[in-house]
N, C-alpha and C positions, 0 to 999 in steps of 0.2 A: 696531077694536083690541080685544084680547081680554086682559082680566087675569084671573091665577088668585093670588087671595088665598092669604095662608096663615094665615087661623082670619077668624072672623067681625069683629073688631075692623077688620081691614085692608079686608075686603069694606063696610063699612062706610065708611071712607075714601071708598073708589072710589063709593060708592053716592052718596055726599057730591057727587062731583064727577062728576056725571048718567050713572055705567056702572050698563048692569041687567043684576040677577044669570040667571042662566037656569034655567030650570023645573027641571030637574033636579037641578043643580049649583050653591048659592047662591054658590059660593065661586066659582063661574066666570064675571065677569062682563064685559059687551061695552059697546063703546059704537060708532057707524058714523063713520070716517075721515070721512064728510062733513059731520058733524056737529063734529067736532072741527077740521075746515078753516074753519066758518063759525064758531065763537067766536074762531080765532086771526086772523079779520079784522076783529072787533072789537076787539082791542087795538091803541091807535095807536101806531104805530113810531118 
């Protein structure tokens, strides 16, 4: 999943919630669908 903050405050957020920012672009940050698959199976339903 790919977020593009808009100013550092927001990228910060996201940084919060385990997306990294990318070398070039801190405001562009990603985090892998597989990773976000395995925290949504730890919440119990």
């Amino acid at each position: 999943m790919i977020v593009n903050a808009v100013d550092e405050e927001a990228a910060a957020f996201w940084a919060r919630r385990k997306f990294l920012p990318l070398r070039d672009n801190p405001l562009l940050l990603i985090r892998p669908i597989s990773e976000i698959a395995a925290t949504l199976r730890q919440v119990p339903s």
